[in-house]
KEDREN-836882 format. One record per atom (N, C-alpha, C): x, y, z negated; residue in three letters. Coordinates in steps of 0.001 Angstrom, whole numbers, plus 524288, in hexadecimal, padded with zeros to 5 digits. Atoms other than C-alpha are relative to their C-alpha. Last residue first. Layout:
N
XYZALA/...
//
This chain:
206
8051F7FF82801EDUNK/76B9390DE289A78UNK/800397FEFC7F9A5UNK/801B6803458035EUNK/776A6911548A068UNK/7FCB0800E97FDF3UNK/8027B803A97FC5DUNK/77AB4919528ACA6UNK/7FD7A7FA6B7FC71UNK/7FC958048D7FDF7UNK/784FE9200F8A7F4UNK/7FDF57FD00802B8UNK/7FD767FD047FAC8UNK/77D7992DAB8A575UNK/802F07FD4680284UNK/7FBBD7FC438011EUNK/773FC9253D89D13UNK/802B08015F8060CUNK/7FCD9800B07FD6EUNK/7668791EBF8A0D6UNK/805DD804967FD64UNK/7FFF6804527FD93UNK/759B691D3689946UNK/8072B7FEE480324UNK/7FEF5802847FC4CUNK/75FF5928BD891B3UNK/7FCC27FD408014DUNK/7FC7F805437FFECUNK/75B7C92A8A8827EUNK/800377FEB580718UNK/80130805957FCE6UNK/755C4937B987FFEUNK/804537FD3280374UNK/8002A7FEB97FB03UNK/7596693F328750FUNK/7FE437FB1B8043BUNK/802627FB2B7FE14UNK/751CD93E9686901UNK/802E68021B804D8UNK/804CA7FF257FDF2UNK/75A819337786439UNK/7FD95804B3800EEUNK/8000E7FC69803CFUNK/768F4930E8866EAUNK/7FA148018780054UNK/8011A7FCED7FC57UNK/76B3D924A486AA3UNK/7FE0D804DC7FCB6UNK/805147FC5080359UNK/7744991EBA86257UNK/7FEB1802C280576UNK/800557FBFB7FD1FUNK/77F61912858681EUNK/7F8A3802D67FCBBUNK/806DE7FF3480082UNK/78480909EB85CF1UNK/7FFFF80663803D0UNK/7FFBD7FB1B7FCCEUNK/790A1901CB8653CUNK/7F8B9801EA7FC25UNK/804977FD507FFCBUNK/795278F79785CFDUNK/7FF9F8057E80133UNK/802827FA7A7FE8EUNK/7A35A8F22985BE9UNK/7FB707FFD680168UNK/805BE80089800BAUNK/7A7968E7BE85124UNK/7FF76804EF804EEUNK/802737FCB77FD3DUNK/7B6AC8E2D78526AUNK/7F9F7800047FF4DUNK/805238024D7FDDFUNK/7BEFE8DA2A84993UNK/7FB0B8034F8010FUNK/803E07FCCD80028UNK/7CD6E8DE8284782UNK/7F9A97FB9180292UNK/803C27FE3B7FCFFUNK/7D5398D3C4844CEUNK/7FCFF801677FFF0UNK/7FE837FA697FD90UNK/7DCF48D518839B1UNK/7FF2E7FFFA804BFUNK/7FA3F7FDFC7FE0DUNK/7DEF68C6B28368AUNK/7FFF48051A80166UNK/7FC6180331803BEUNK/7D0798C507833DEUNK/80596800DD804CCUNK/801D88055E7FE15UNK/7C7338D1CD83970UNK/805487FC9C7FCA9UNK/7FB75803848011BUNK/7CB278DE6C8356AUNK/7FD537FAB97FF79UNK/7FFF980099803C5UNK/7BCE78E7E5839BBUNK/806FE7FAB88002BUNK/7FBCA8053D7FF63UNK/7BD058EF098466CUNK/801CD7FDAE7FA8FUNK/7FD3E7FF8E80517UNK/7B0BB8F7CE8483EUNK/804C87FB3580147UNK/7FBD1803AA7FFC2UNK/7ACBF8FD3E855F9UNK/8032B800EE7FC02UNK/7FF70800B380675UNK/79F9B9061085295UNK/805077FB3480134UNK/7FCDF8058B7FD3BUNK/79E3A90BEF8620FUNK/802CE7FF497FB3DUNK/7FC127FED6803D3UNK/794AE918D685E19UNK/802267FB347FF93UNK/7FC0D8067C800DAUNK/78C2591B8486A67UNK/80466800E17FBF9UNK/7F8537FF2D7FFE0UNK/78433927A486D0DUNK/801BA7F9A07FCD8UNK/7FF86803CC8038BUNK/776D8929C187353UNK/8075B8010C7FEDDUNK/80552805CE8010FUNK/76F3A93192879F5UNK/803967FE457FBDBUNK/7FEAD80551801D2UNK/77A9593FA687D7AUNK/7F9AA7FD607FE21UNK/801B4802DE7FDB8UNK/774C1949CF886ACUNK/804257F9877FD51UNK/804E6801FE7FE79UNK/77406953BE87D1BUNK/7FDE77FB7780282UNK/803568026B80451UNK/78058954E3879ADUNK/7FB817FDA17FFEFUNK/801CA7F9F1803C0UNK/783269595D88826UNK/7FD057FA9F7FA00UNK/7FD0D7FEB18027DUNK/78BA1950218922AUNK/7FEB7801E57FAE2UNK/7FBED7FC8C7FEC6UNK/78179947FF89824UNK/8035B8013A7FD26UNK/801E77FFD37FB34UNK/7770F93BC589644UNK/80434803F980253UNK/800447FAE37FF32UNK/77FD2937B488BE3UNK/7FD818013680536UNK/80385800B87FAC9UNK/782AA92A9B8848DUNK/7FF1C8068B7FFF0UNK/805737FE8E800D2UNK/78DBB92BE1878C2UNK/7FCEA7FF07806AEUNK/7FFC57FF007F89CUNK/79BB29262A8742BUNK/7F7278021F80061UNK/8069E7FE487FEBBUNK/79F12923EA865DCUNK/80099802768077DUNK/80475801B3801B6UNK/7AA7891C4F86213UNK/7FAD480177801DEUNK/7FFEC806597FE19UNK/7B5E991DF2868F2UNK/7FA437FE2E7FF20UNK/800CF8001A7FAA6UNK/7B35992C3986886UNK/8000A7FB9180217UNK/8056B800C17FC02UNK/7B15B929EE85C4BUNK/7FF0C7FFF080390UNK/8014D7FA6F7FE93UNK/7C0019282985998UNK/7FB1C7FF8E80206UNK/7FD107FBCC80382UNK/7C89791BF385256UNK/7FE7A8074B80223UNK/7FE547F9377FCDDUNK/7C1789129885811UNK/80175802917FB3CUNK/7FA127FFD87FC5DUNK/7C17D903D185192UNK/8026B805FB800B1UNK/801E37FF877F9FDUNK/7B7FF9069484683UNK/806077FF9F80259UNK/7FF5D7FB057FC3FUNK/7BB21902A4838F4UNK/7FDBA7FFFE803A9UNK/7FCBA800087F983UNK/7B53F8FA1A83099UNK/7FF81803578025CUNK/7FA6D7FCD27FFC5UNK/7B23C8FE2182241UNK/801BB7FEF3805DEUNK/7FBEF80482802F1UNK/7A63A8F42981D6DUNK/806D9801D980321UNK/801898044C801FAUNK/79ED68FF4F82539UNK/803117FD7B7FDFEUNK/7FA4880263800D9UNK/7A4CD90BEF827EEUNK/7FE257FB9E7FD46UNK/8008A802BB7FAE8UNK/797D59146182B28UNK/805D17FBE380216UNK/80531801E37FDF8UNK/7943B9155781D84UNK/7FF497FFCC8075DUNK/7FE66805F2800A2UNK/7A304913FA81762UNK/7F9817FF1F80334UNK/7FE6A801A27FA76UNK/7A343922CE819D0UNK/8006F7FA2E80142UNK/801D3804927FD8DUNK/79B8D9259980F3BUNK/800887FD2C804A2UNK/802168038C801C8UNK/7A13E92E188046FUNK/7FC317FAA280371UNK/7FB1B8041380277UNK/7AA5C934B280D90UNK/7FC1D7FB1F7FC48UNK/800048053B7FDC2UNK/79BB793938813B0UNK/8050B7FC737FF0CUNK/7FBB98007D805E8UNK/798089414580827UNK/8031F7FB458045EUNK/7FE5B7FD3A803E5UNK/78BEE942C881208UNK/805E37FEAA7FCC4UNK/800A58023B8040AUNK/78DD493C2181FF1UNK/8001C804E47F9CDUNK/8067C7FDFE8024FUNK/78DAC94558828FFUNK/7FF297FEC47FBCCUNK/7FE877FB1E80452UNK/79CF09400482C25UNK/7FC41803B57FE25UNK/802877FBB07FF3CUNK/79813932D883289UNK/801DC804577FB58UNK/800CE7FDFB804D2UNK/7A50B928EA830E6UNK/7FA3A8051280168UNK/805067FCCE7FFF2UNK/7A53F91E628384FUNK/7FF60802F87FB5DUNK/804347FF9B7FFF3UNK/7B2E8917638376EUNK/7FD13802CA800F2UNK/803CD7FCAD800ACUNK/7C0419150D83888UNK/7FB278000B7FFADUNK/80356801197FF1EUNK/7CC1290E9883330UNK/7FCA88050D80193UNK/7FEF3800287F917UNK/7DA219120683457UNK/7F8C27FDA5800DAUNK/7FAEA802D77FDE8UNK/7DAAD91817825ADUNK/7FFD87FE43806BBUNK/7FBEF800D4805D3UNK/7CD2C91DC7822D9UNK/8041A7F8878010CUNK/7FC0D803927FEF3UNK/7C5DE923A682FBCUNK/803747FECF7FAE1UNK/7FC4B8012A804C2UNK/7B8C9927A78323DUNK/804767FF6E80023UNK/7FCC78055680036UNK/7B46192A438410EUNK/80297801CC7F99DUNK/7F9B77FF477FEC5UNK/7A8BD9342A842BDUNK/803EE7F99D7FDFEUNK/7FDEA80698800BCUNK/799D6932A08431AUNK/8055B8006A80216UNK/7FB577FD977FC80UNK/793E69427C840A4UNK/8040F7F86F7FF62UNK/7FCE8802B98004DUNK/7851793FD583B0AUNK/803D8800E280287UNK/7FE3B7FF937FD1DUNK/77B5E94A278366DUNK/804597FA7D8006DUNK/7FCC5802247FF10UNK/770C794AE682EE4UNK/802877FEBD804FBUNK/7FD937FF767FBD9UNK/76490952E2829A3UNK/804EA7FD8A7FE69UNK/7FA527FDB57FFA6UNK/75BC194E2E82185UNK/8023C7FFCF804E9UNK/7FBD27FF137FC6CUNK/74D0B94A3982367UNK/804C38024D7FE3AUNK/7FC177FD058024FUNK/744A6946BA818A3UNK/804347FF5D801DAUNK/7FFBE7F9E380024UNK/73A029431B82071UNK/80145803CB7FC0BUNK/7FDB37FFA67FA5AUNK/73DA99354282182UNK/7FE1C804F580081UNK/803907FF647FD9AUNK/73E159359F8121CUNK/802737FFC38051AUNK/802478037D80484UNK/747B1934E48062CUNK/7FBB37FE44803E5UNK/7FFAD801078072CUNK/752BC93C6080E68UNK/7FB8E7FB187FF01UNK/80684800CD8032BUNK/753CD9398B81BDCUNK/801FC7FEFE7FC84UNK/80039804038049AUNK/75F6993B8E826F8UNK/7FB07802857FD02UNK/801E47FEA780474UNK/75F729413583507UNK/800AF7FC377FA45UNK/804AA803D4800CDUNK/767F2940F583FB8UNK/7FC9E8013A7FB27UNK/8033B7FE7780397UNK/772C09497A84626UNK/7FAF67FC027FF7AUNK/8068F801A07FD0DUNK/77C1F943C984DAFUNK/7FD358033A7FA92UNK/8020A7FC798063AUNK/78CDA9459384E48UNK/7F94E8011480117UNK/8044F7FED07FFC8UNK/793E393AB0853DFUNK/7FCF8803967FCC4UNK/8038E8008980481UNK/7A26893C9C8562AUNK/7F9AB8005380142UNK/803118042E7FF5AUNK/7A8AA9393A86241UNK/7FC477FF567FB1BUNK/7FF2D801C8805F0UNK/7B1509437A85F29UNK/7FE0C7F97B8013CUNK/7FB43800BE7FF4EUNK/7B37994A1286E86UNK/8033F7FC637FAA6UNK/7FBE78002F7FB74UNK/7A59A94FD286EA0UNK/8069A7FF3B7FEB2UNK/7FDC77FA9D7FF20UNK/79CF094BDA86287UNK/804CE7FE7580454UNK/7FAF48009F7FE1DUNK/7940194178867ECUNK/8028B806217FCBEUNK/80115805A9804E9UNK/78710945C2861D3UNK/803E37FC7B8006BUNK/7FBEE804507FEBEUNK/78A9A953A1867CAUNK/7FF1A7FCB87FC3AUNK/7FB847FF5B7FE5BUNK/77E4095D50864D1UNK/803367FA83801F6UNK/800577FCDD7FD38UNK/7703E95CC486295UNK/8056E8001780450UNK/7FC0E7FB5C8029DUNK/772EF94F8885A3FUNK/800F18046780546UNK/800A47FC137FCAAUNK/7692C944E8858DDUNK/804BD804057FF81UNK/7FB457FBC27FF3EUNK/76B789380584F08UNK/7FEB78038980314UNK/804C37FA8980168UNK/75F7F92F2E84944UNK/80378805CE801BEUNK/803F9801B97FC93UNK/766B39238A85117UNK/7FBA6805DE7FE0DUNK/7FF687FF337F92FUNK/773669289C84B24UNK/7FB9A7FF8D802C7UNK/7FA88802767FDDFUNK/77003925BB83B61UNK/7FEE9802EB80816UNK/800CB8046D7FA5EUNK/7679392A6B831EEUNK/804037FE0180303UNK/7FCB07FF297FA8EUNK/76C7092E4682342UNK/7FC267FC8A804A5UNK/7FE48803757FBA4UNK/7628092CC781870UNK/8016F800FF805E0UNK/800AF7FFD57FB31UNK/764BD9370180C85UNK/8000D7FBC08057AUNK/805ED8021D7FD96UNK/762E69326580082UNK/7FE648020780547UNK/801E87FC708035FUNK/76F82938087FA25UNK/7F8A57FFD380295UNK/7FB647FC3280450UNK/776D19326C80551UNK/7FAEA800B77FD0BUNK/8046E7FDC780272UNK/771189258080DECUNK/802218041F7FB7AUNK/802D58035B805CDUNK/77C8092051814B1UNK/7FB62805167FF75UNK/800847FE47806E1UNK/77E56928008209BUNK/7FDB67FCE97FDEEUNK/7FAFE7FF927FF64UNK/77F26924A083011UNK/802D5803A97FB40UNK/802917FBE9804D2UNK/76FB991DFE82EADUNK/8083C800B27FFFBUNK/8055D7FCFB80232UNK/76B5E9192683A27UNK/8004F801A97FA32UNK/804F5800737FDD3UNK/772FB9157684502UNK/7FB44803F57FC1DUNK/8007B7FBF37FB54UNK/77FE6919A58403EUNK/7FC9C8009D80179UNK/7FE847FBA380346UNK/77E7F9109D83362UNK/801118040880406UNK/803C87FE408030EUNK/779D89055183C6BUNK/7FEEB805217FD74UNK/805CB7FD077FE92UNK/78347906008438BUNK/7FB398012080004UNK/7FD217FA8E7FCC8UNK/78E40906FD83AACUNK/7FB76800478040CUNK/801417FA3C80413UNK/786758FC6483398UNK/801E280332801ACUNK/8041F7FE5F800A8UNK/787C98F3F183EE8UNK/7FD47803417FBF7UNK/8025E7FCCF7FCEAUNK/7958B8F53684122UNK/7FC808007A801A6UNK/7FE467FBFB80001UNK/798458F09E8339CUNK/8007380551803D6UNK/802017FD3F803F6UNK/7909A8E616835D6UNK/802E28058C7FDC0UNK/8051E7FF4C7FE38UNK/7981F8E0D984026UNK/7FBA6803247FEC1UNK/800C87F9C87FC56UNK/7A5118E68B83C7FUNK/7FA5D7FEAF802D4UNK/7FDCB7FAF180288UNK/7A3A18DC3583085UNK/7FF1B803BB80395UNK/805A98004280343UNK/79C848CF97837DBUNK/8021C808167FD10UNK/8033D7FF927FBDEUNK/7A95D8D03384011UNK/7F8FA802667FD2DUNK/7FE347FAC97FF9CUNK/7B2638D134833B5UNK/7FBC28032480432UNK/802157FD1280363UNK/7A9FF8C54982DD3UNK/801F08068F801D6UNK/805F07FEE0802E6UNK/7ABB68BE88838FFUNK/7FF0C804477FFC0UNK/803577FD067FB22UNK/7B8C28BF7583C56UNK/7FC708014E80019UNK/7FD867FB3A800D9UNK/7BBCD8BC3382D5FUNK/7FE69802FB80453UNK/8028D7FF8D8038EUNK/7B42A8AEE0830ADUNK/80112808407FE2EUNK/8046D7FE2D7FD97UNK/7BB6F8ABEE83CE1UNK/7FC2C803117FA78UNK/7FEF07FBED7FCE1UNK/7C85C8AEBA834D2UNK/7FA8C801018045AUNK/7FF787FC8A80479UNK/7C4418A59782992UNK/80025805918029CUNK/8040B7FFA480303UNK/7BFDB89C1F832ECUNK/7FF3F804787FE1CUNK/803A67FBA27FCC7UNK/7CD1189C7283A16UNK/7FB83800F67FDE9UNK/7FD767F8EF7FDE6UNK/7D3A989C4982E70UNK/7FC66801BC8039EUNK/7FFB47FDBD805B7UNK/7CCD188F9B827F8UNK/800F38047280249UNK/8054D7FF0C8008EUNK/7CE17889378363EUNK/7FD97802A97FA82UNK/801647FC5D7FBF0UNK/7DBC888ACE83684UNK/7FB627FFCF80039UNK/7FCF07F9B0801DBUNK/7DDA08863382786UNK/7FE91801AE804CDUNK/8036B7FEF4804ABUNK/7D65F8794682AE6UNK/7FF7A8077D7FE3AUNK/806558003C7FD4FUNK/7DC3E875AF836ECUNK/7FD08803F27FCADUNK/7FE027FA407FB47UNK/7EB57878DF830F1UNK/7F94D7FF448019DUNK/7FD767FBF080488UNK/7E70B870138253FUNK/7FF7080451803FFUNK/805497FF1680260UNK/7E22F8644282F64UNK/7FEAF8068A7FCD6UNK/802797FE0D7FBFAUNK/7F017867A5835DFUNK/7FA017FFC47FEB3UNK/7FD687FA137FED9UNK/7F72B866F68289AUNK/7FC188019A8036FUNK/802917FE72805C4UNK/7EED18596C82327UNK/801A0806BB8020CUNK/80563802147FE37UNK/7F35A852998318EUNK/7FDC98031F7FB96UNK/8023B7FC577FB2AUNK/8004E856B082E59UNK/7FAD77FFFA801F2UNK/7FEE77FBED801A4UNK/8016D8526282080UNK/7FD2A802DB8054BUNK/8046D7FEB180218UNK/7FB79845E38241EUNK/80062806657FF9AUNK/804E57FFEB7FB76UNK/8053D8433F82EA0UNK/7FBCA8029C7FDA8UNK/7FF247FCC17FBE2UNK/810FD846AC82676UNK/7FA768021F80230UNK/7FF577FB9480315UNK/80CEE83E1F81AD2UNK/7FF2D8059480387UNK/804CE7FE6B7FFCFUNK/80ABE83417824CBUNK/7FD96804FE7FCB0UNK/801DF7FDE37FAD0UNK/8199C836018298EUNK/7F7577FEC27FFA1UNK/7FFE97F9C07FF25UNK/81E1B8364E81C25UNK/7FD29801FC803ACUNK/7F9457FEC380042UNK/817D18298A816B7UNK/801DF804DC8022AUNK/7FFED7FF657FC24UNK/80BCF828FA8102EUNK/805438017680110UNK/7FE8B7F9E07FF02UNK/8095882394800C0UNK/7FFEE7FF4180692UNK/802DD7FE6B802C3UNK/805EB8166C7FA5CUNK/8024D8069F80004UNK/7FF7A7F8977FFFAUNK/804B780E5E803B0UNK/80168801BB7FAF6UNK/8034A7FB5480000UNK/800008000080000UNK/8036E804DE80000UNK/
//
């Protein structure tokens, strides 16, 4: 009777026990790394649906009981593009305790920036250092580094007036596993209401 293995099955087992081992561990990682992808993916997802959400319809927390609107309730006599900024600047309304307890409000949508990151910052905002985290979701940046990257507009002609709609291109990039970046972009386009809306633009689109 046996009562041990000799070197060369010793060997064999070992190796056969290593490469099972090596199986085990690379599937463990990748897992771990699809999983992380994920969750980073799921992250600028939601993060660039509250950004447009929070543009859409309400581009202020709620202050001192005042309720902020958002872009879709937006008009603005003048440049809603400002010329050469890319900034957006709109006038809309907000509501105290009632829907006919009208306030007046304004919105100006510029680029944040703390250390190499950036963000959405509206500067209307009241006390607005105190709330710049409200269009800076769970903190991801934006790619662009200049509105002009960002906002672009529809136009039957040249004159304030003949802007419809305007486009604000929300491309976040959150640290994915190993320090791959992991990409979200969403386009929220506003028409602007009380003017009238095209059937056809000056391009030829509908």
């Amino acid at each position: 009777m046996r009562r041990g293995f000799t070197l060369s099955e010793t060997m064999i087992a070992m190796l056969i026990g290593g490469i099972v081992l090596f199986a085990v561990i690379s599937s463990f990682i990748s897992a771990q790394i699809m999983m992380a992808n994920a969750m980073s993916e799921s992250e600028t997802a939601l993060a660039a649906r509250s950004i447009r959400e929070k543009l859409l319809f309400h581009v202020a927390p709620t202050i001192d009981g005042v309720h902020y609107s958002g872009m879709l309730s937006g008009t603005n006599s003048g440049w809603v593009v400002e010329t050469g900024s890319g900034y957006v600047l709109m006038q809309m309304p907000a509501f105290g305790n009632s829907l006919s307890d009208t306030r007046s409000q304004s919105m100006r949508l510029v680029l944040g920036q703390s250390g190499s990151n950036r963000y959405f910052v509206n500067e209307h905002i009241p006390n607005k250092d105190n709330y710049l985290w409200w269009l800076w979701p769970n903190r991801i940046p934006l790619v662009e580094s200049s509105m002009l990257d960002i906002v672009s507009y529809d136009a039957r002609g040249t004159g304030a007036e003949d802007v419809y709609r305007v486009h604000v291109d929300v491309n976040l990039a959150a640290r994915g596993p190993r320090n791959v970046p992991v990409y979200r972009r969403e386009r929220v386009s506003v028409p602007l209401m009380g003017r009238r809306q095209p059937m056809m633009d000056s391009a030829g689109r509908y």
